[in-house]
N, C-alpha and C positions, 0 to 999 in steps of 0.2 A: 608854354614857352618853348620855343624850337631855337635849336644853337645851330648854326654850321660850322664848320671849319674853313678859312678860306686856304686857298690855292695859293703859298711863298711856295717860290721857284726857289729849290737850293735849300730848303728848310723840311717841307712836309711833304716829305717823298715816304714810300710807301715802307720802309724802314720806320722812320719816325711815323706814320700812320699807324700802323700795328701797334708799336708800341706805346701809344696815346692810347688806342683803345682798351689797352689791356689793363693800363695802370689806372683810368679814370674812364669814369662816366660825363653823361649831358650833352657829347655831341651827337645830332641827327643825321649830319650829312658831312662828308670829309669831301673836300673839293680837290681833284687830283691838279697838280699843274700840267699849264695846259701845254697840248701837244700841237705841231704845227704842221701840218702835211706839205708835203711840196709836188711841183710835178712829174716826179717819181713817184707819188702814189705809195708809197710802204711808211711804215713805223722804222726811228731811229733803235738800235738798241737798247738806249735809257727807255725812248716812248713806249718798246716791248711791257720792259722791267714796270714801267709806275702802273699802265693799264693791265698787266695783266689778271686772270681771277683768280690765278694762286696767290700773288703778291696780295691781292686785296679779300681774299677768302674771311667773310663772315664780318666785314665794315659795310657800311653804307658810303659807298664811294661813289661820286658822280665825276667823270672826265670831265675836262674843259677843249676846245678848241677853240684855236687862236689861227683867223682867216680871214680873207677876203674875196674868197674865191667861191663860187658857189657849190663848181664841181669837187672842190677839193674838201671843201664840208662836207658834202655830202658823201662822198668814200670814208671821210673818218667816221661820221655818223652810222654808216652801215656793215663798216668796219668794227665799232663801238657795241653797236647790235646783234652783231654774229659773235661779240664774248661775253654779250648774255647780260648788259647794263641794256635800261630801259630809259634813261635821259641822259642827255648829254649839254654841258653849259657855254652859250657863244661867247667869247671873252670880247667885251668892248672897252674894258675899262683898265690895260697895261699899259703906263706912261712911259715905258721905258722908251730914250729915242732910237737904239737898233730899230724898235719895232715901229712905232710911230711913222720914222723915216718909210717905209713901206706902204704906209697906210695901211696897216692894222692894228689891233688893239684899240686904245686911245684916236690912232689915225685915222682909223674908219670914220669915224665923229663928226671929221673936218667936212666931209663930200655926203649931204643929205640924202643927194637924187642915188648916188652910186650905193650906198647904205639900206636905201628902198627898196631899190633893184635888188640888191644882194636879199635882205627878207622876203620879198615877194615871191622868188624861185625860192630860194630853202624851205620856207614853209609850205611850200605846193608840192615839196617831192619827199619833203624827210619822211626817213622811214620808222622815227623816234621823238621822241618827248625833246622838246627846248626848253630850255631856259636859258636867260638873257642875265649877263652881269657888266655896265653899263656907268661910265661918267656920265656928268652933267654938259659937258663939252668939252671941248679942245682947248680954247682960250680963255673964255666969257663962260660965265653962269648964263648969262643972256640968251645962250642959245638953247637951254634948256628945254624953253615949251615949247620950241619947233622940234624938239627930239621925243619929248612926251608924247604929242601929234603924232607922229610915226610909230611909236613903239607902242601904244592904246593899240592897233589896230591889228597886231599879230598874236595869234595864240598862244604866245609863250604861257610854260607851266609857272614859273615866277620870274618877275623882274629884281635882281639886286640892283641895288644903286649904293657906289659912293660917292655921294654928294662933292665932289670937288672936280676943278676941270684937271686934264692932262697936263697942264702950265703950274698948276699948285703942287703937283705931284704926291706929296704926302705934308705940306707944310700947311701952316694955317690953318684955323679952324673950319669943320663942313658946314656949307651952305643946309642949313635944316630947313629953311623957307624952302627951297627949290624939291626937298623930301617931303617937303607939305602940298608944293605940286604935284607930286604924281601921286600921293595916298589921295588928292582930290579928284585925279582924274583919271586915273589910273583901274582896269575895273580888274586886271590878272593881279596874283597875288606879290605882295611886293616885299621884299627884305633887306634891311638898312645895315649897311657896310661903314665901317670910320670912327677912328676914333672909339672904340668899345673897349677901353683897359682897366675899369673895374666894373664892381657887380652896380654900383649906382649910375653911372652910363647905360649900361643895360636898362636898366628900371624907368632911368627917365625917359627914354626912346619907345617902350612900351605905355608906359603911363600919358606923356603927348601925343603920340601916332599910336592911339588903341587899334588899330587896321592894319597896323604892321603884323605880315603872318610869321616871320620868322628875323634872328639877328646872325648876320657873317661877324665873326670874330676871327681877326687875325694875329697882329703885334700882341695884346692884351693876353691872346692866349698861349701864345709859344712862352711869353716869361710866366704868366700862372697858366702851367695846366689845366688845374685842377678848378677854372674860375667856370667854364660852363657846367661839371659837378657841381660846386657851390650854388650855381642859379637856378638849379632844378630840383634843392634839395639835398643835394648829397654833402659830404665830410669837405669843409673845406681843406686850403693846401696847408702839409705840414713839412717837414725839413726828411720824415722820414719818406715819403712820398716821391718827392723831389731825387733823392738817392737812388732810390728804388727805377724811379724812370729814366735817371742819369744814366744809370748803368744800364739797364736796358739796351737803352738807347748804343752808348759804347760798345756793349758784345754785339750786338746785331749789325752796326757799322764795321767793326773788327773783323767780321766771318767776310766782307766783301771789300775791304779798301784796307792800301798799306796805311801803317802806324802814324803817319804825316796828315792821309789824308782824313783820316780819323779826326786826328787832333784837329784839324782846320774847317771840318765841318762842325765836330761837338762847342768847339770854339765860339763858332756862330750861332749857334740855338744858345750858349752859355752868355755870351753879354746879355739876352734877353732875357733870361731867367734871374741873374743876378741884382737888376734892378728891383727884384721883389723881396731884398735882405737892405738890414740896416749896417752901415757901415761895411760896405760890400767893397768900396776903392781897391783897398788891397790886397786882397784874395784875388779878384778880376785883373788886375796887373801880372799878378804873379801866373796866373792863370792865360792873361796873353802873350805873355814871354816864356812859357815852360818849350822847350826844346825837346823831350823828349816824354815816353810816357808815365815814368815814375815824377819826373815833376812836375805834369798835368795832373796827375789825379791827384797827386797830394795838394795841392791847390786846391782841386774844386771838394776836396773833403773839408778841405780849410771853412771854404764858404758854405756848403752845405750841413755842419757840424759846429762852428764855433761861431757863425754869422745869425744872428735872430730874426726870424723871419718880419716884417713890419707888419703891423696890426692890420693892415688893409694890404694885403700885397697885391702891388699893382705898376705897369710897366710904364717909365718915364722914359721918354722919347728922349734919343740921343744928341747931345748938345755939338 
């Protein structure tokens, strides 16, 4: 059983990467978010910081890039190359509308023939491993098996798929029939994205699609940790675990952003964490209103300390 990590923009930067790998086991592949080249041609100074091989010394990190440009892939690609990673992941599947508006991400989806074009050079010149992570389409599930069609026929190292169009964005449940298309016709190896926030989601996805080589877990896994340990065997999550990578987490933010912007990031990994405690309401109130950092922390010791973890901890999607 292979876990990845997916690529949250704003969440699993290479701070929280290290410190994931340190505190747990079970993940195979940690998916950097992606970077976007422009026609300038250079890395942002964030994009420096998430790719580089010191930041990521001794993970299994794959870049993504996020394009619609051939030439501009392929500088990142070769760019990617000369810091010594050996695959790089095409991002098809970011609903955001900044990006969309663009036609990339999601947006690519929309224009088949321009999407063709754009694979038919990239794979004729990359100087690196692809892999493809990929909606079902833009509007319509319907457009699905004209996009399988297309994407059968390039060497990608794996296709991710999550199963929902750019218009669903993350609501509703994933088309599993339209995952049952491409494990049918699909012959590169393919890995299911959606919806993974406990260890029986896991299991059923392995168990229906035995062809599945690998699961992206995202949401599921920022508020449990420790849930791709648990699927490979290892200790599941416990309150002292959770502390331990809290804080982690906090000093290694700490050494690079002031106290605010501290609080406003751990903030954000912390509503998703807190869904895996019972009677968590109050703690996570107190915890989004602490103004400063003595009554941030004392909050999330609140929660991490006096809050009982639930017997299946597992992330409930925000109402």
């Amino acid at each position: 059983m292979s876990i990845y990590f997916a690529p949250m923009e704003g969440i699993t930067d290479s701070v929280y990467r290290r410190a994931h790998h340190a505190c747990f086991s079970g993940v195979d592949k940690y998916f950097i978010p992606f970077i976007s080249p422009t026609i300038h041609l250079v890395l942002s100074g964030r994009e420096k910081t998430s790719v580089s091989p010191e930041e990521n010394a001794g993970l299994p990190c794959i870049p993504q890039v996020l394009t619609k440009n051939t030439d501009h892939f392929l500088w990142a690609a070769r760019t990617l190359a000369d810091l010594g990673y050996e695959e790089v992941n095409l991002n098809l599947g970011c609903p955001s509308g900044t990006v969309t508006a663009k036609g990339k991400g999601a947006g690519f989806l929309r224009d088949r023939n321009a999407l063709r074009a754009f694979l038919d050079d990239t794979f004729s010149r990359t100087p690196i491993s692809i892999s493809i992570k990929t909606r079902i389409g833009y509007e319509s599930p319907e457009e699905w098996e004209a996009l399988v069609d297309i994407l059968s026929i390039y060497p990608a190292s794996e296709i991710i798929i999550h199963p929902r169009t750019r218009q669903e964005f993350y609501s509703g449940t994933p088309h599993k029939e339209a995952y049952a298309l491409a494990a049918e016709r699909l012959k590169q190896p393919i890995v299911y994205n959606g919806n993974l926030f406990s260890m029986q989601d896991c299991r059923d996805i392995f168990a229906n699609f035995p062809g599945t080589h690998a699961l992206m877990l995202g949401r599921g896994l920022v508020a449990n940790p420790a849930l791709a340990q648990a699927l490979t065997g290892g200790a599941p999550l416990t309150n002292a675990t959770f502390i331990r990578f809290h804080d982690m987490l906090y000093d290694g933010y700490s050494q690079r952003f002031s106290k605010a912007i501290v609080m406003g990031k751990m903030r954000e990994i912390t509503k998703y964490m807190a869904t895996c405690f019972v009677d968590y309401e109050k703690p996570w109130k107190a915890i989004r209103k602490a103004q400063n950092e003595t009554t941030y922390l004392a909050a999330t010791r609140t929660l991490f300390t006096e809050c009982a973890l639930a017997e299946d901890p597992v992330f409930i999607p925000f109402s």
